[in-house]
Structure formats: structure tokens, C-alpha cells
PyMOL commands that place a pseudoatom at each C-alpha (Angstrom):
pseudoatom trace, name=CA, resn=UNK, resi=1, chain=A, elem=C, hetatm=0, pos=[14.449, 11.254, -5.645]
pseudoatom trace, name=CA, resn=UNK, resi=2, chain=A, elem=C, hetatm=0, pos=[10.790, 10.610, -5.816]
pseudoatom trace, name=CA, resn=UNK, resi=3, chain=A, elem=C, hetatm=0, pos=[8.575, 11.849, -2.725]
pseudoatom trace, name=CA, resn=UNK, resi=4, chain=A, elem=C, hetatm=0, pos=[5.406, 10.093, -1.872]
pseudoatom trace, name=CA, resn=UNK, resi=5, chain=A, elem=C, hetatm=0, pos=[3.096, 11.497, 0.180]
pseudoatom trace, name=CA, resn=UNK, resi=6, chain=A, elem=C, hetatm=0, pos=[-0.216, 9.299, 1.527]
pseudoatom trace, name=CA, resn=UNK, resi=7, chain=A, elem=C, hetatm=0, pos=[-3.617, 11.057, 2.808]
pseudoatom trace, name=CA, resn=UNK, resi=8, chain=A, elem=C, hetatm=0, pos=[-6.698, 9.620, 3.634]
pseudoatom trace, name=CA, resn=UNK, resi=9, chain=A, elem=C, hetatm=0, pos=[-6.078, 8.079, 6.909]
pseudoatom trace, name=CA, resn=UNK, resi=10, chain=A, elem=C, hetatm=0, pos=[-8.245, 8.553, 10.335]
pseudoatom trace, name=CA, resn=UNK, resi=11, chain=A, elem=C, hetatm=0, pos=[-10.638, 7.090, 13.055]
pseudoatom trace, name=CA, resn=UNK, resi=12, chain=A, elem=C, hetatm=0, pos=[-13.284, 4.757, 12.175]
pseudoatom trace, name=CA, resn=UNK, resi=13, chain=A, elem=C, hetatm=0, pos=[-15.584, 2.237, 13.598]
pseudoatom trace, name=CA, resn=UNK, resi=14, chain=A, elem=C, hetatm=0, pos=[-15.396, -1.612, 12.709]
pseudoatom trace, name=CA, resn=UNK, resi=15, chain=A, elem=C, hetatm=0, pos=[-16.827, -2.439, 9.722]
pseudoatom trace, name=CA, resn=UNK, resi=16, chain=A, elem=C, hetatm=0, pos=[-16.313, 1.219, 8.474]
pseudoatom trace, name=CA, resn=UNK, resi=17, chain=A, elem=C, hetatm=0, pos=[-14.361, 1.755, 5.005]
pseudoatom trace, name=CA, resn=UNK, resi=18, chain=A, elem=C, hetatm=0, pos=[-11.319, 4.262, 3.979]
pseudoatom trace, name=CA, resn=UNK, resi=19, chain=A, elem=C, hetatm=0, pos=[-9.526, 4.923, 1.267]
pseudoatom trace, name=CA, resn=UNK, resi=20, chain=A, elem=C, hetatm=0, pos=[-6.007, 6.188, 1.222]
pseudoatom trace, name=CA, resn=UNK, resi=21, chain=A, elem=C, hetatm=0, pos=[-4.253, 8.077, -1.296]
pseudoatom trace, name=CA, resn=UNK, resi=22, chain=A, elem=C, hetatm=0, pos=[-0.349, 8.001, -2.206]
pseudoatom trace, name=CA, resn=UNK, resi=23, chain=A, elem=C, hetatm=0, pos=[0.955, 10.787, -4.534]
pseudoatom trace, name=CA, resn=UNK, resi=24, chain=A, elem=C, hetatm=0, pos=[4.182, 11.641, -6.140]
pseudoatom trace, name=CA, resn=UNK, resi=25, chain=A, elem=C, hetatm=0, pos=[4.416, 15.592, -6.488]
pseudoatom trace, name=CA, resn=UNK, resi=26, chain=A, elem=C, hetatm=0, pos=[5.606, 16.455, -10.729]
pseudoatom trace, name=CA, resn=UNK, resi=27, chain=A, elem=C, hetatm=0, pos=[6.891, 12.556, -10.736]
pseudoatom trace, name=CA, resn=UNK, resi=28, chain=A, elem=C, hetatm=0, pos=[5.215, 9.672, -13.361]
pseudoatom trace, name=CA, resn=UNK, resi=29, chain=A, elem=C, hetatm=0, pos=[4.548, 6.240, -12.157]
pseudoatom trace, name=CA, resn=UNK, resi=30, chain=A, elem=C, hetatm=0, pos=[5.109, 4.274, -14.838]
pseudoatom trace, name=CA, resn=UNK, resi=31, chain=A, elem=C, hetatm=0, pos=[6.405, 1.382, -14.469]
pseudoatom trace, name=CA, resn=UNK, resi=32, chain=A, elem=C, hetatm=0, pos=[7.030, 1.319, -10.908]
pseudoatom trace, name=CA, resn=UNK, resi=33, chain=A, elem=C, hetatm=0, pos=[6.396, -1.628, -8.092]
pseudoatom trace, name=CA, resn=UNK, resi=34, chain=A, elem=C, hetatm=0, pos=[4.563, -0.242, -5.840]
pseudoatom trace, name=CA, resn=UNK, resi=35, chain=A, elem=C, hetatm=0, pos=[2.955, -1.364, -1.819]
pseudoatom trace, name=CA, resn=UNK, resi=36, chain=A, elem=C, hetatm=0, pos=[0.959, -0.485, 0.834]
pseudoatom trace, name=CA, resn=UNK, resi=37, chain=A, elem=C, hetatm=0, pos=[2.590, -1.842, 4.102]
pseudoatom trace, name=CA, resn=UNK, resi=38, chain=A, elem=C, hetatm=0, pos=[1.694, -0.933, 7.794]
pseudoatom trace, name=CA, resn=UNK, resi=39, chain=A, elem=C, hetatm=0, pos=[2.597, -1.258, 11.106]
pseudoatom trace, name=CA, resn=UNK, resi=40, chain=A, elem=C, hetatm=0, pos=[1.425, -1.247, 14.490]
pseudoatom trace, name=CA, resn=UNK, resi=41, chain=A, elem=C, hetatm=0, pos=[2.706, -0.274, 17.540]
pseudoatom trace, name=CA, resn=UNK, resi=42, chain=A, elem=C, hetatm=0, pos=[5.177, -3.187, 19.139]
pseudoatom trace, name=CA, resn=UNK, resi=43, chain=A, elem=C, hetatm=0, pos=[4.949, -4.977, 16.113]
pseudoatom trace, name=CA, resn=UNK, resi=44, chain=A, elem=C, hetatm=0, pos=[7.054, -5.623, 12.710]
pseudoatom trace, name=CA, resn=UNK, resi=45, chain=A, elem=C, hetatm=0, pos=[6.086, -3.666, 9.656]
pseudoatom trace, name=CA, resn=UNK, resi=46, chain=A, elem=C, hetatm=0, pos=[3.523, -5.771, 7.560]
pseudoatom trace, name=CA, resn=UNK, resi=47, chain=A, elem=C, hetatm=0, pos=[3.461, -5.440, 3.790]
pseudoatom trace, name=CA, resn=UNK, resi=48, chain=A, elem=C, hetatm=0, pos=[-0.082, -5.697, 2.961]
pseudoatom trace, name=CA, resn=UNK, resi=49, chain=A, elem=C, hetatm=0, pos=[-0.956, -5.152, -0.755]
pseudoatom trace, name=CA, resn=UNK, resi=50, chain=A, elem=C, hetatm=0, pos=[1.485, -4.622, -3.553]
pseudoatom trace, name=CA, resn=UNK, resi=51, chain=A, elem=C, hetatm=0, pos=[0.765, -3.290, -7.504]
pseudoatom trace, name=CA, resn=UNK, resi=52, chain=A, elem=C, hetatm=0, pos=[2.995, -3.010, -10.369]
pseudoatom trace, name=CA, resn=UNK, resi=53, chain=A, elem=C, hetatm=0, pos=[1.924, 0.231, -12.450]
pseudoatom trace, name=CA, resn=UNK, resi=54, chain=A, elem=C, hetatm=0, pos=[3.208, -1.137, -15.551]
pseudoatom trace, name=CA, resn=UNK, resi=55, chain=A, elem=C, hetatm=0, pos=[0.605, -3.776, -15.898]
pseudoatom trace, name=CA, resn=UNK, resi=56, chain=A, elem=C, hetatm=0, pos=[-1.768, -3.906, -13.222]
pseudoatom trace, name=CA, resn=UNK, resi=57, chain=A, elem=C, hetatm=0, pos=[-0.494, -7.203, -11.356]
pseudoatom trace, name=CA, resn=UNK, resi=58, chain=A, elem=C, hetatm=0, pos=[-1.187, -7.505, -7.659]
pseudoatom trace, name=CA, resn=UNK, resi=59, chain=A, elem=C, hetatm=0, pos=[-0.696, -9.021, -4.394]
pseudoatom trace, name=CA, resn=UNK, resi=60, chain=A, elem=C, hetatm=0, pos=[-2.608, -9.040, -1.192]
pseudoatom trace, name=CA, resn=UNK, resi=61, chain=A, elem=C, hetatm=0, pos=[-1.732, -10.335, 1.998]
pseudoatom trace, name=CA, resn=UNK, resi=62, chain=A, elem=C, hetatm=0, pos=[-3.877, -12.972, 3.694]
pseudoatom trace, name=CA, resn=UNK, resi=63, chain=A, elem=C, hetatm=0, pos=[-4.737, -10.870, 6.624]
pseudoatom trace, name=CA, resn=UNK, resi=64, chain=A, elem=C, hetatm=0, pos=[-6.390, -8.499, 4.566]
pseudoatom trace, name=CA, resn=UNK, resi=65, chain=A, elem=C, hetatm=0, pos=[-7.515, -10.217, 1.114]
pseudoatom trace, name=CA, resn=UNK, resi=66, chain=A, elem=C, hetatm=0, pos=[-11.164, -9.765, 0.286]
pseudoatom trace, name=CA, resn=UNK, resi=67, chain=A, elem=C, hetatm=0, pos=[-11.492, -6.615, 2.322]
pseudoatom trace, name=CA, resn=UNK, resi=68, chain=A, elem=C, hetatm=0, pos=[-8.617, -4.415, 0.517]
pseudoatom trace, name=CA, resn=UNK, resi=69, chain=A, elem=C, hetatm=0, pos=[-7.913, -3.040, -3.186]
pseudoatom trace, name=CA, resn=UNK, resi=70, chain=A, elem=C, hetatm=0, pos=[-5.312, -1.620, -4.017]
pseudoatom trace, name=CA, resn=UNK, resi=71, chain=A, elem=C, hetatm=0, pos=[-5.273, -0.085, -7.031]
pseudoatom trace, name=CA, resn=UNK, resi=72, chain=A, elem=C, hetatm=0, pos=[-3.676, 3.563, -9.594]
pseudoatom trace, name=CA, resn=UNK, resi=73, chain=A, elem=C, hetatm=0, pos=[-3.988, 6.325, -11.732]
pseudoatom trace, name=CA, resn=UNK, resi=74, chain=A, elem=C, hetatm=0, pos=[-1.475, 6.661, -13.597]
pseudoatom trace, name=CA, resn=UNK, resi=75, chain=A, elem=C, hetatm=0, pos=[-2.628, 9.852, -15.075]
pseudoatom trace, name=CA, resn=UNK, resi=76, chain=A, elem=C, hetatm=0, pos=[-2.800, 11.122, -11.208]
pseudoatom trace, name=CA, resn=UNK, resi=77, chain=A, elem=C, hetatm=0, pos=[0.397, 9.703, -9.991]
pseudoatom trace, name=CA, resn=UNK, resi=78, chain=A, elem=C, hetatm=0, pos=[-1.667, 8.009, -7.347]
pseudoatom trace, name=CA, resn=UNK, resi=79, chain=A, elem=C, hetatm=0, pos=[-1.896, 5.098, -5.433]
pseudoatom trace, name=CA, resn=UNK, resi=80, chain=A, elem=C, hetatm=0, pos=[-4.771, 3.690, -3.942]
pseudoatom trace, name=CA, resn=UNK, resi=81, chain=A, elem=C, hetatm=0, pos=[-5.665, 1.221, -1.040]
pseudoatom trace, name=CA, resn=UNK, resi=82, chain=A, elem=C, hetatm=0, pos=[-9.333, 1.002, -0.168]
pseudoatom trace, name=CA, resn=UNK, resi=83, chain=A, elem=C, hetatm=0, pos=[-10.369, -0.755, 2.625]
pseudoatom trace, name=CA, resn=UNK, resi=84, chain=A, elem=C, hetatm=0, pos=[-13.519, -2.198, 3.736]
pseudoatom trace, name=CA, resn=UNK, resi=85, chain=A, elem=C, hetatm=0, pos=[-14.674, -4.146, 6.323]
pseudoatom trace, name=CA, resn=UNK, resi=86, chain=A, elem=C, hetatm=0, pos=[-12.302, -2.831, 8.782]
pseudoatom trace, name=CA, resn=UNK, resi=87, chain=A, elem=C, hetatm=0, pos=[-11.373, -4.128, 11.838]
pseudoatom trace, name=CA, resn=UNK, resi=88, chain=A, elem=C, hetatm=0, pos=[-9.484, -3.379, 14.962]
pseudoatom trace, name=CA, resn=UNK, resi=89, chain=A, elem=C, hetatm=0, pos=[-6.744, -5.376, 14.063]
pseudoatom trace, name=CA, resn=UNK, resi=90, chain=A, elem=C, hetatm=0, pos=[-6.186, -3.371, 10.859]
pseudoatom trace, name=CA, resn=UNK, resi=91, chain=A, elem=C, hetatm=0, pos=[-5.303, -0.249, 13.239]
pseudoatom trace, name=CA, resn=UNK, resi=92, chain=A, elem=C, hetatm=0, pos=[-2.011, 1.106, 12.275]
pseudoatom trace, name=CA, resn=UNK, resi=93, chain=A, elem=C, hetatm=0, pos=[0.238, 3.308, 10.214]
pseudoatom trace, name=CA, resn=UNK, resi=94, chain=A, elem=C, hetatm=0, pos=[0.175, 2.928, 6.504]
pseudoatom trace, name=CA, resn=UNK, resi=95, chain=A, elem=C, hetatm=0, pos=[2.886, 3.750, 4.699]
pseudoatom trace, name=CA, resn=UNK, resi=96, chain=A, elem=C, hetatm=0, pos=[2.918, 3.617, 0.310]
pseudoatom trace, name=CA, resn=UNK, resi=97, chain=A, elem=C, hetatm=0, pos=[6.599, 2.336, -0.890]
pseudoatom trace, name=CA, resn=UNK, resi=98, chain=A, elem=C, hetatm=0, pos=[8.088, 2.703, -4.813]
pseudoatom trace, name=CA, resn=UNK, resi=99, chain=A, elem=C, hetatm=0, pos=[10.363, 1.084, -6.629]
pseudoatom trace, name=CA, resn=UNK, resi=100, chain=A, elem=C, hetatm=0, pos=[11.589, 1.765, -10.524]
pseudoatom trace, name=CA, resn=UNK, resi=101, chain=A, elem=C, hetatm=0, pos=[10.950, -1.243, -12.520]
pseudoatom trace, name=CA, resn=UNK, resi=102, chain=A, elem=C, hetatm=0, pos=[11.149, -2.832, -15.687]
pseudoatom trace, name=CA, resn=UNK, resi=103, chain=A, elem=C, hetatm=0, pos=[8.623, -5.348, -15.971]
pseudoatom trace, name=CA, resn=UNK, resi=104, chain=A, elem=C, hetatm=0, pos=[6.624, -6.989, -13.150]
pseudoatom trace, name=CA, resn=UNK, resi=105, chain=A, elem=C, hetatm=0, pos=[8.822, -10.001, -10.977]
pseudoatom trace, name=CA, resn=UNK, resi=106, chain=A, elem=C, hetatm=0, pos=[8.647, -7.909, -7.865]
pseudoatom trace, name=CA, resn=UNK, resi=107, chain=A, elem=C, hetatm=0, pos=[4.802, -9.222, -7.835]
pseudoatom trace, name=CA, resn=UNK, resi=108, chain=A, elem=C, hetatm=0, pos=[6.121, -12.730, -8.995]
pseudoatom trace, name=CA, resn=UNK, resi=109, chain=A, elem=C, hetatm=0, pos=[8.720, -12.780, -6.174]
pseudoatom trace, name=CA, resn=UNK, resi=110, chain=A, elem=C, hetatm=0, pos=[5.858, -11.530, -3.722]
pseudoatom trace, name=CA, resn=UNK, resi=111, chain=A, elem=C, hetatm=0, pos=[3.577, -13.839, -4.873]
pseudoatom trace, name=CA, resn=UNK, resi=112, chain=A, elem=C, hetatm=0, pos=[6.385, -16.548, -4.903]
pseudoatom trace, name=CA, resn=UNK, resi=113, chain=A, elem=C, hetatm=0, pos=[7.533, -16.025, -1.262]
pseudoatom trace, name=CA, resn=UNK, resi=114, chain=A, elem=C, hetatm=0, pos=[4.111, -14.865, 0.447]
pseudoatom trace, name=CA, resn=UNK, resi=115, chain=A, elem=C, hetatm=0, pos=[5.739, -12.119, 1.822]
pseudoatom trace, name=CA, resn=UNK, resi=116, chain=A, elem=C, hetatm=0, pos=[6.378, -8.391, 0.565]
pseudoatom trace, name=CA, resn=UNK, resi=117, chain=A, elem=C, hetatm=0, pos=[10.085, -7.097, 1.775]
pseudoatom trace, name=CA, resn=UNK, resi=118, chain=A, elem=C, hetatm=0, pos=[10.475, -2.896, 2.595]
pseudoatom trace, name=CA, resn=UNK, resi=119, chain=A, elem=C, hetatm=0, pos=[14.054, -3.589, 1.684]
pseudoatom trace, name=CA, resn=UNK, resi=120, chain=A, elem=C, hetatm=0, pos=[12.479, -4.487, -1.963]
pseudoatom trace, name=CA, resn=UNK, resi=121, chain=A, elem=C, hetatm=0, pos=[11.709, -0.358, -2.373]
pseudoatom trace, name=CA, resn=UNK, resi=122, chain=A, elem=C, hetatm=0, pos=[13.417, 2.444, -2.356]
pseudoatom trace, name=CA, resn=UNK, resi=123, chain=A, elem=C, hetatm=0, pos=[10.705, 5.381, -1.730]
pseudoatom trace, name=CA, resn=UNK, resi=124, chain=A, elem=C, hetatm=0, pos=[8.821, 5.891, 0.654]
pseudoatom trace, name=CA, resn=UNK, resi=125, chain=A, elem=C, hetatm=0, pos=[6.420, 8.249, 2.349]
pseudoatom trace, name=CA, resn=UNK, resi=126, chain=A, elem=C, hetatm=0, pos=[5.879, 9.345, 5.944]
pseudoatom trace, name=CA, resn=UNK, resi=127, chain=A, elem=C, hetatm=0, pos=[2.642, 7.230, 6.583]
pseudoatom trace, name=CA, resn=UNK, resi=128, chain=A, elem=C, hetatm=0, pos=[-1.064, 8.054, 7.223]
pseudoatom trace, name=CA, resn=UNK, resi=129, chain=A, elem=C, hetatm=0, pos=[-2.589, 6.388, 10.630]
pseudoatom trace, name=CA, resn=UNK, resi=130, chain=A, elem=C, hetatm=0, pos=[-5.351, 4.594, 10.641]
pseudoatom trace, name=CA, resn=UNK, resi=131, chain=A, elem=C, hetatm=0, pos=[-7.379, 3.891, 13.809]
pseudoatom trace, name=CA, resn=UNK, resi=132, chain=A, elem=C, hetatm=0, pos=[-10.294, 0.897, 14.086]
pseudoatom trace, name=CA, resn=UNK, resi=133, chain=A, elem=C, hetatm=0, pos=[-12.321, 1.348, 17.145]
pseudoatom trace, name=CA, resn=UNK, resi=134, chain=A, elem=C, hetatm=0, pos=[-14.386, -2.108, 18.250]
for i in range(1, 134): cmd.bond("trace and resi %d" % i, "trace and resi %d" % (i + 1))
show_as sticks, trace
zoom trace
């Protein structure tokens, strides 16, 4: 059972930046698929920005390309998603997701299909909220 745990999250103005954190506690992540997804209230969880530690290959959602990076340390067992540019919109709670994998088609698929599933990982952790004020 790997445990994720984000940080990083709070209350900023538009246009303001944050960067949040995901870490697995005494677990490696190599070669795992891993995502940054969100969700607001009233509406569907949104995959935003996915990373496969094994390689490096990403994918970034439309509504937030440009403006987002995600990004790892390997050597930290952490996950990164920093976000600039922020906007109201963005408000929500942002949740990091794993999944074991052996090479990197869960980007492929992603960037295949335009969308990133939750039912695609098995891990995840209990979220960080993040608040844009206009």
C-alpha cells in the first residue's frame, strides 16, 4: 500500500503562484504513472497534469497548459505541480494519484484520449485545497 500525502495548498490572489508537493513516506517512485487531478465543489473531478517517473513523459490538460508543471524527484519521492498564473477558476482540491508501471502508455493513452481517468490509479492522497480569490 503506498500512502501519498500532498502539501502546499492555500489562499491566493489571481495571478499568484503555488507549488504543491506529493510524498510517499519510506516508498520509491520509480517507475510509477503519476497525476495531479482536482475538483471543485458541484463539479466532476478533473485530471489536470499527469507524469510518468520512469522517463519523464507528460500530459497537461488544456485548461491549465502553459500555466502548470508538473514535475519529480525521484530521490525525494515527490511530486510536484507548480502553478502560475492562477485564476479563480483553478480554485479547488488537488489531489496527487499513483499507479505501478512498467513503461510509459498511461501518458500515451492520456495523450491519446485527451482525458486522464482516476479509475487509471490506484493511490491516492487526501488532497490539498487550493483557493483563487478574483
Amino acid at each position: 500500500q503506498v500512502t501519498l500525502v500532498e502539501s502546499g495548498g492555500g489562499s491566493v490572489q489571481a495571478g499568484g503562484s503555488l507549488r504543491l508537493s506529493c510524498v510517499a513516506p519510506g516508498y520509491h517512485y520509480d517507475n510509477f504513472c503519476m497525476g495531479w487531478f482536482r475538483q471543485a465543489p458541484g463539479k466532476e473531478r478533473e485530471g489536470v497534469a499527469a507524469l510518468y517517473t520512469g522517463g519523464g513523459s507528460t500530459y497537461y490538460a488544456d485548461s491549465i497548459k502553459g500555466r502548470f508543471t508538473i514535475s519529480r524527484d525521484n530521490a525525494k519521492n515527490t511530486l510536484y505541480l507548480e502553478m502560475n498564473s492562477l485564476k479563480p477558476d483553478d480554485t479547488g482540491m488537488y489531489s496527487c494519484a499513483a499507479q505501478s508501471s512498467r513503461d510509459a502508455t498511461c501518458i500515451t493513452a492520456i495523450q491519446h484520449f485527451g482525458v486522464m481517468l482516476p479509475a487509471m490509479y490506484k493511490y491516492w492522497g487526501q488532497g490539498t485545497q487550493v483557493t483563487v480569490s478574483s
